[in-house]
N, C-alpha and C positions, 0 to 999 in steps of 0.2 A: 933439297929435301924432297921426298916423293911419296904422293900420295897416292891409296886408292880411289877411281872414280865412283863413290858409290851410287850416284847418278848421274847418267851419263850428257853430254854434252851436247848439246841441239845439234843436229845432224854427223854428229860423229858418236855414234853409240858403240863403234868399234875401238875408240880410247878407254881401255880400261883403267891405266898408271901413268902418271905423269909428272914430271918433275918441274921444281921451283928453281927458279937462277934469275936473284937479284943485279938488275941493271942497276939502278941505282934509289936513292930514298924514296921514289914514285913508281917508278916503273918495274916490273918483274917480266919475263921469257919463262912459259908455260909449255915445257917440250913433253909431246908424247913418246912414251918406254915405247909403244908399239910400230910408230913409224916416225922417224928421223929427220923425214921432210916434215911433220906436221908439229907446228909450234904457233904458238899467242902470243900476242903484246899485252902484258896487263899491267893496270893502270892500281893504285890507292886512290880510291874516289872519296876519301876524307882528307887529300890535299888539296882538293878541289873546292870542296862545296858540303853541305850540310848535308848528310844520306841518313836514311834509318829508315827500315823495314822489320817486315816481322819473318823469321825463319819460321816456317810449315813445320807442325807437329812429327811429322811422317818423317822429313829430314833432321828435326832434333834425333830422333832415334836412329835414322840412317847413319851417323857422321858421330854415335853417340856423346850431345852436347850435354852437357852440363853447369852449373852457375860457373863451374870452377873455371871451364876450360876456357885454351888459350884459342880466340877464331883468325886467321885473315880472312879480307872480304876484297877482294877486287875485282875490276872491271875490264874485260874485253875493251883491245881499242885497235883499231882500222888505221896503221899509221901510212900515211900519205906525206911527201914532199910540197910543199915546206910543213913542218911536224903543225903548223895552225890552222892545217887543212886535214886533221886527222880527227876521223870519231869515236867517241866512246859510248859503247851499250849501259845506261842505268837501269836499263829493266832486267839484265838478266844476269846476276851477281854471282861471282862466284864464291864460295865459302870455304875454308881449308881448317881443318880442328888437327893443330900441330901436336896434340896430345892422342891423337889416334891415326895420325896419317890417312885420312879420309877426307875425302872433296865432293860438293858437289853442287851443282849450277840450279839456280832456282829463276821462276819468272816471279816479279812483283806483280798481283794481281791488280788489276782496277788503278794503275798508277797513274796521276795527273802532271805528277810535279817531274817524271823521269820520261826520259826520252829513251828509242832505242838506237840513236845515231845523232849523239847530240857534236855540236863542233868542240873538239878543245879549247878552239881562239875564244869561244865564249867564260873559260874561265881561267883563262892565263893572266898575269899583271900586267897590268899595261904601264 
């Protein structure tokens, strides 16, 4: 599925579309339409752990959200060998409204309980 970035990506403001390709029930590949080389590992951070933040008013209307619409939310992750050494960003979520093909990457402000490079191994089963 591909979205618009309607705001852009911390240090890549030249990805403006970019596509979704499920790895599997956790994981997704976040390939950018404008360069080939440049692609994400993202994470569902509700198979993880407890999340909830508040989407920014400015982005409700960016990504035109609604009660109705459908959101994913996932997370940037830094995959590293063995995969228990890789991290994932909770402070800077990204949000995709499958009802409008718009995305877009937010910072959680003042956040105590998220990291932005926390380990995986910390919430794998042991």
């Amino acid at each position: 599925m591909k979205f618009e970035m309607s705001v852009p990506l911390l240090g890549f403001d030249e990805i403006k579309e970019v596509e979704l390709h499920k790895v599997d029930d956790i994981f997704m590949k976040m390939q950018s339409l404008q360069d080939e080389n440049t692609s994400f590992t993202l994470i569902n951070p509700y198979a993880l752990r407890d999340y909830d933040f508040e989407v920014p008013q400015n982005v409700h209307k960016l990504l035109e959200i609604t009660a109705e619409s459908n959101l994913l939310i996932f997370n940037i992750v830094i995959i590293q060998k063995p995969i228990e050494n890789s991290y994932i960003n909770f402070v800077a979520p990204l949000i995709f409204n499958t009802d409008t093909n718009k995305a877009a990457q937010i910072i959680i402000q003042e956040s105590t309980e998220y990291g932005v490079a926390e380990k995986i191994s910390d919430y794998l089963k042991k």
